[in-house]
N, C-alpha and C positions, 0 to 999 in steps of 0.2 A: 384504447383498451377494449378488448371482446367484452361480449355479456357477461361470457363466462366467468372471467378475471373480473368483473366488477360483482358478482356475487359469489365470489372467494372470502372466506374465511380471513384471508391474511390482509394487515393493514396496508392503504396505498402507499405506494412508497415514497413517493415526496412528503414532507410534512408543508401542509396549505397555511400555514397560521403562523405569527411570528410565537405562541405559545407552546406551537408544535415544536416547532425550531429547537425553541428553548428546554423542552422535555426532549430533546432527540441528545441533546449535548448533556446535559441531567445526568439520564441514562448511561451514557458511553463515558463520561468521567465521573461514575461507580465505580466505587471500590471494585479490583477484579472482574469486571464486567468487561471481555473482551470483545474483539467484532464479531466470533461468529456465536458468542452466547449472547450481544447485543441483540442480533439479527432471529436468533430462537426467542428470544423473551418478546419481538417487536411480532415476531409471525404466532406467538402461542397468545398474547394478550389483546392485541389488537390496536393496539395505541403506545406509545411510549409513556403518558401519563397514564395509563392501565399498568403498565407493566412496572413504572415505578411503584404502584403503590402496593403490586403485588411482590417485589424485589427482596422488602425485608423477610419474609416469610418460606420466600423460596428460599432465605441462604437458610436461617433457619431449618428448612427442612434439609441441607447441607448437612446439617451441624455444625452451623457459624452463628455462635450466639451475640448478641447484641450490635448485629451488621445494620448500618444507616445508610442511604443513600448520600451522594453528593448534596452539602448543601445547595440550598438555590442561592446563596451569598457570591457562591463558587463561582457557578457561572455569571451572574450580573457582572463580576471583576472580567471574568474573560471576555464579556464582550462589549465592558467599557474601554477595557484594550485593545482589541477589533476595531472598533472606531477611531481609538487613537491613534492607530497604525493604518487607516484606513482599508482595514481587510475585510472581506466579504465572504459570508458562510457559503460553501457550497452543500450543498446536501444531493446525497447518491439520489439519482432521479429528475434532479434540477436541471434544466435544459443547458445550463453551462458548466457540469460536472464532466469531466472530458470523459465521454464516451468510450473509448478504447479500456478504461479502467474500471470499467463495468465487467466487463468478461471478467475479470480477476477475482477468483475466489473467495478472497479474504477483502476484497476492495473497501477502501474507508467509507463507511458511513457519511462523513463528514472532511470536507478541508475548509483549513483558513487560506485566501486569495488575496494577494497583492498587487493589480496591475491591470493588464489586458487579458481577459477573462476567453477574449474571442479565438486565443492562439489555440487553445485545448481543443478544437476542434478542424483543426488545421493537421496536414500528414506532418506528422514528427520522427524524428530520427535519435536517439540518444548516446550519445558520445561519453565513454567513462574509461578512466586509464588510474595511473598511479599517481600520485598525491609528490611524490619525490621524482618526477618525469623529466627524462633528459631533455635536452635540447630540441634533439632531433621529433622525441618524442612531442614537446608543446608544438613542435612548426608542423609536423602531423595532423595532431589536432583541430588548429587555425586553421590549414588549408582546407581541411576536410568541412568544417561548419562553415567558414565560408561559401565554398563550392554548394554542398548543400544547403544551405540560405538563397543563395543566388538562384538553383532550381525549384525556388519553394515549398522548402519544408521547413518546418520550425526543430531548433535543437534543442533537446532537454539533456539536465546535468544534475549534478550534486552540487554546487558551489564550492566544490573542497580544492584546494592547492591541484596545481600541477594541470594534468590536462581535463581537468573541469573549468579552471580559469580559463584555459585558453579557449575552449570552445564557447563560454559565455561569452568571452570579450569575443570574439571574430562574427557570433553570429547575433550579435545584441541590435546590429540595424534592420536584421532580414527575420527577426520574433525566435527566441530563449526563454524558454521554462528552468528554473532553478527549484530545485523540488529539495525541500529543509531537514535537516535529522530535527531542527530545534523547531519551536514557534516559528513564524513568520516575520517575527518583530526581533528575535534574536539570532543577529548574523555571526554562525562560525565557517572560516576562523575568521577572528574581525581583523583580518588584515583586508576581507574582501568586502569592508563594509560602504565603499565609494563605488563597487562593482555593484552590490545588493542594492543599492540606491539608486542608480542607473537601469539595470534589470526592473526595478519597480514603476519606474515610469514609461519606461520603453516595451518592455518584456512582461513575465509573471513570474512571483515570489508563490509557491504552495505549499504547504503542510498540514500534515494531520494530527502533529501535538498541538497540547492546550497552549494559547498566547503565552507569551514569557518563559515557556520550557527551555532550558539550557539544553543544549544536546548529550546524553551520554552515553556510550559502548552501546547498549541495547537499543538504542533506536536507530543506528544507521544501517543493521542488517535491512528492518522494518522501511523506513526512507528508500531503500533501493528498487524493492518490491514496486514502487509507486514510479521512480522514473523508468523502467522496462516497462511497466504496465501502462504508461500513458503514450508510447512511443509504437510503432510498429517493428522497428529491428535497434537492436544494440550493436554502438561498433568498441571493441573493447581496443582500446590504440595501443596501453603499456599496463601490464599489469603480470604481479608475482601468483604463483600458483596459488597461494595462499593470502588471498586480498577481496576487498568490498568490492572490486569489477570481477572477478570471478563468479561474488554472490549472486552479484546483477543479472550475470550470464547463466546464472542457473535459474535465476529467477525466471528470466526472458523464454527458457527454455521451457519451462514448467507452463507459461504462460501461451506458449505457442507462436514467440516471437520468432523473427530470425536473428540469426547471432551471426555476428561479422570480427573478422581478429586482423590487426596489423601486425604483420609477421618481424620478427626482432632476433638481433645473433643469437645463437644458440651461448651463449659466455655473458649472457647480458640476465639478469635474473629479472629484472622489471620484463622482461619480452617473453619470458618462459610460463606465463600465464597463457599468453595470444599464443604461441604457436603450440603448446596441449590444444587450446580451443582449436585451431585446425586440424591438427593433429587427430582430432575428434571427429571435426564432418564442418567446422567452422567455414562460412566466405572467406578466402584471403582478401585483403582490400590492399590494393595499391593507393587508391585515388578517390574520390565522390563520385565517380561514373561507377567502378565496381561494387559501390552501394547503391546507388540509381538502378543497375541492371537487375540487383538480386530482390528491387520491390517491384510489386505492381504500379501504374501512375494512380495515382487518387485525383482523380479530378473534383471530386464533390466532398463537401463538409461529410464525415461518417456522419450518421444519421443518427438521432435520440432514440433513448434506450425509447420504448415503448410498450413493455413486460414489466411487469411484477417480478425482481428478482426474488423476493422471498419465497413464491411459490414454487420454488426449487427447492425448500428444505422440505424435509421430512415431517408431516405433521404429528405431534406427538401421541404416543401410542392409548390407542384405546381402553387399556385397562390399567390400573391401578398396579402396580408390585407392592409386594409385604415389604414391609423394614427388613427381612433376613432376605430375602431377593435383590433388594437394592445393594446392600451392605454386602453380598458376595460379586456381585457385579464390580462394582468397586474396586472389590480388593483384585478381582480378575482384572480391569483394567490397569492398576497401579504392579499389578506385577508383571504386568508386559509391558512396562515403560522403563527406563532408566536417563542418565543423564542424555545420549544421543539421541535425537530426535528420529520418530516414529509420525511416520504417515497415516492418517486417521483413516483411512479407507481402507490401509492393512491391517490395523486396529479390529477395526469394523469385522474382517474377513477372521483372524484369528480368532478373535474371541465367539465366531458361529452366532452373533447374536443381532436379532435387526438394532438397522439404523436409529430405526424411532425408538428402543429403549438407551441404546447407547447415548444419543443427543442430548438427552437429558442428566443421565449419569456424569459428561465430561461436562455439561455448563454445574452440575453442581461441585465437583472436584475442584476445576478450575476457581468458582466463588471461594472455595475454603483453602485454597494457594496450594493444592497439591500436586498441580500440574498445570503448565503451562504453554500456551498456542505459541506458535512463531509462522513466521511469514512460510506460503506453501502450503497451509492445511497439516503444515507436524507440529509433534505433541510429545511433549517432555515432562519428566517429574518438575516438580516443583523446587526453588529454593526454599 
């Protein structure tokens, strides 16, 4: 770290202390406290124990009355769970936080680890298709993470039915990453729970829910974000227009991945996902050589983050706004949003108004549920 960055304003970003740890996880399972209002409170306060203790105040200044932080009960349970599950905190910054999921925007704060820690730095490849995958489509998959196991890369997956299984099972002796919508302790769907057990000794289990989270609808958009982000290219093998490997590929896109499609009949609607993706500017992939040629070779572990990501945000602005300043901000922000998600950068640009007041208006919205982050940096009203 330069001079410079160590007399920054903004806190380091590893937490040094197992106290720290334990305020990093505090903070992020607050109430409404998402990653990147985590990441403003961790860059505006200094500390995550700073920033909890200024947290009630801020929702308060919201108009969220009698908001409490996470207890601390909260966490001692999660990470007497962690122990029991044998899982291990990563924190963004930790030298075994896979680096490639650093570039990611919204990247987690935090994951819980199950296994060999060492693959997340290894080139990976992410294989994801449809959950109901013909035949043809799992012996795709197999061959494909096979192949690419044998030339050394690690596969990551979703653990879900279909051609997630098969890519786990084909590449679980050459290192597989299973990346969780749930906890790390709770395997869906538990038919793949002799698969999750095997992957945990061999392989690695990761997630960014709290221990014991059941998976539901809104976190596997969220989980996809993380296996594109930890991978260098996605190969989408079978998937419907309208599917979590489509998300994946948009996420991958968004992320600066390369996107790769196994091409399927035009009469087959699992395959009419992959050929739009070509259709588009996607790699066709026959084989693990048409994936091999479309990367560069990595020969060396990617390298540790070595920056400060927070001193990419916006410091917050210099002067104070009146209550009727804030309060129109607001209502200008909430009425440029609706149920379809909106891009905060367009956000930003619509409303003519800087970054550094805007950052603080959406972390106070979002505290009082009127709007909600999703994976990609968009922004939706609120339920």
């Amino acid at each position: 770290m330069t001079e410079e960055n160590n007399s920054s304003t903004h806190p380091p970003l590893l937490p040094t202390t197992e106290d720290d740890r334990f305020a990093w996880l505090r903070l992020l399972r607050s109430r409404r406290v998402g990653i990147t209002t985590f990441y403003r409170l961790l860059a505006e306060h200094g500390t995550a124990q700073k920033a909890l203790a200024a947290l009630p105040e801020v929702a308060r200044a919201a108009g969220v009355q009698g908001y409490e932080i996470c207890p601390a009960g909260v966490i001692e349970a999660e990470i007497k769970a962690a122990k029991a599950a044998r899982a291990r905190l990563l924190c963004l910054g930790d030298p075994d936080y896979p680096a490639h999921l650093t570039e990611v925007s919204d990247a987690p704060p935090m994951l819980w680890a199950v296994g060999d820690t060492s693959l997340l730095s290894q080139p990976t490849v992410a294989l994801v298709g449809a959950r109901n995958a013909s035949s043809l489509g799992t012996r795709m998959a197999r061959a494909l993470a096979q192949e690419l196991g044998e030339n050394g890369y690690c596969v990551a997956s979703g653990l879900a039915r279909g051609v997630d299984t098969a890519a786990h099972i084909a590449s679980i002796g050459t290192g597989t990453v299973a990346v969780m919508a749930g906890g790390v302790d709770v395997v869906y769907p538990a038919e793949n729970g002799a698969l999750a057990q095997d992957i945990a000794s061999t392989g690695l289990l990761i997630s960014e829910q709290p221990m014991g989270t059941t998976p539901q609808a809104r976190h596997f958009p969220s989980r996809n974000r993380i296996i594109s982000g930890v991978a260098q290219a996605v190969v989408v093998v079978e998937a419907a227009v309208k599917s979590g490997s489509l998300i994946t590929a948009r996420d991958a896109l968004d992320q600066g991945r390369e996107v790769l499609a196994v091409p399927g009949h035009p009469f087959d609607a699992r395959a009419s996902g992959c050929n739009l993706l070509i259709r588009d500017g996607a790699t066709l992939v026959r084989n693990a050589q048409d994936v091999i040629a479309a990367l560069p070779r990595l020969a060396a572990p990617v390298a540790p983050m070595k920056r400060d990501l927070l001193d990419d945000l916006p410091p917050p602005p210099p002067e104070r706004r009146t209550l009727s300043q804030t309060a129109n901000l607001h209502q200008q922000i909430l009425s440029r949003l609706g149920p379809s998600p909106v891009a905060e950068d367009q956000l930003i640009r619509d409303l003519d108004v800087s970054a550094g007041h805007v950052g603080p208006a959406l972390v106070d919205l979002e505290l009082d549920g009127k709007i909600r982050r999703q994976s990609g940096g968009l922004l939706s009203l609120g339920s």
